[in-house]
N, C-alpha and C positions, 0 to 999 in steps of 0.2 A: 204246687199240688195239682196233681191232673185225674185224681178219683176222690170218690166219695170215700172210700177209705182211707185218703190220704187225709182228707178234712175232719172225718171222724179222729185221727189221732192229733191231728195238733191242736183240737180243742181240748182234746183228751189231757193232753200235755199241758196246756195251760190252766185247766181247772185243776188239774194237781198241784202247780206252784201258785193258788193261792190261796191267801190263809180264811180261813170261815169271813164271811161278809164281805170279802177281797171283791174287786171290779178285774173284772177284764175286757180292755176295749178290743175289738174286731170290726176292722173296717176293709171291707173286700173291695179293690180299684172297682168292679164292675160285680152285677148279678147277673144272672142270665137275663131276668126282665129289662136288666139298663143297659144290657151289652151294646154298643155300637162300634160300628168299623171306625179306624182313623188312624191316623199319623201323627208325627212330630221331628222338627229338628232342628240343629243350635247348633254350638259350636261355642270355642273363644282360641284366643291366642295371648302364648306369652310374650314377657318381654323379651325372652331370649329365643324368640322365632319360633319355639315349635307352639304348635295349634292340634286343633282338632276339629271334625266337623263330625255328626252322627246324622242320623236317620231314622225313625223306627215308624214301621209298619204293622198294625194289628188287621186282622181279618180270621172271620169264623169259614175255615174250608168246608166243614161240614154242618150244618145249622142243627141236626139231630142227636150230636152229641154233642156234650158237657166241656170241651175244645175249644181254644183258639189259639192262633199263631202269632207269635211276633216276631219279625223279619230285622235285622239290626244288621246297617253299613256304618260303618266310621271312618271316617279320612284322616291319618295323621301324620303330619308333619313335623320334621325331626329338624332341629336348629337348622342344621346347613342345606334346607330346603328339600331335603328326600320325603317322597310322601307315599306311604304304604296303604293300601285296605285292607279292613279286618270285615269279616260277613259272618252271622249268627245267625240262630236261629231257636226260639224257648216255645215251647208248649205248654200252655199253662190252660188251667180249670176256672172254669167260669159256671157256677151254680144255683139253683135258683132262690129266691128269700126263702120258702119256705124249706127249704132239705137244709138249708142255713140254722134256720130257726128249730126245726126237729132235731138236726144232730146239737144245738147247742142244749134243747132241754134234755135229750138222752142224756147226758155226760154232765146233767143235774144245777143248769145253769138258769137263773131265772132272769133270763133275754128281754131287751127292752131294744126297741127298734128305732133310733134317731136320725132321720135324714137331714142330711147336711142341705144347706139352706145357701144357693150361688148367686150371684147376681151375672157369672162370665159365662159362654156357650164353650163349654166345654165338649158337645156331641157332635162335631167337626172338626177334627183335628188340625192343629194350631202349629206355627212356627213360633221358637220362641230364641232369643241367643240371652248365650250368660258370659260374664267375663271372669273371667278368676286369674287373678296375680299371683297364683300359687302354684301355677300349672308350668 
């Protein structure tokens, strides 16, 4: 989603598939008041040689709109050792609690605001690897 209209309908959409007293959880990665710059990246490798390695890059180009970029390299290697790049790039919406909390009560939802409770620093982005035997 990268507008306000875009968020206004997919609340829209989810208060329509639920039934009277129904919950609908909405958990946004960031708000605009949490937003911070950061990275991440990982990787794993199969048994039969091919792997992967990614990258990803968030940063706000422009701090006056509702924007941010996330930059996405991948490295992947093909059994017999060939290894290609793939480079992306997603535009995504980042809004603040309260246009959060306005468009959920427009669209007749009685919002309760629960922050999730961390004990890991998640506001400097992290390197993490995963293994997966299915890759």
């Amino acid at each position: 989603m990268t507008s306000e209209e875009d968020l206004r309908r997919a609340i829209g959409t989810a208060y329509l598939h639920c039934r009277p007293g129904g919950i609908a959880l909405f958990v946004p990665d960031d708000t605009a008041e949490t937003f911070v710059a950061s990275s991440d990246s990982g990787g794993t490798d199969g048994a039969d040689g091919r792997g992967v390695r990614f990258l990803d890059w968030t940063s706000d180009p422009d701090p006056s709109d509702d924007l941010v970029l996330t930059e996405y390299a991948f490295l992947l290697r093909e059994a017999a050792g060939s290894v290609h790049v793939v480079h992306e790039n997603h535009t995504t919406g980042v809004f603040g609690r309260e246009l959060w909390l306005g468009l959920l009560a427009e669209a007749g939802v009685d919002a309760q605001v629960v922050l999730e409770q961390i004990t890991e620093d998640r506001a400097h982005g992290s390197c993490s690897s995963v293994t997966d035997p299915h890759l």
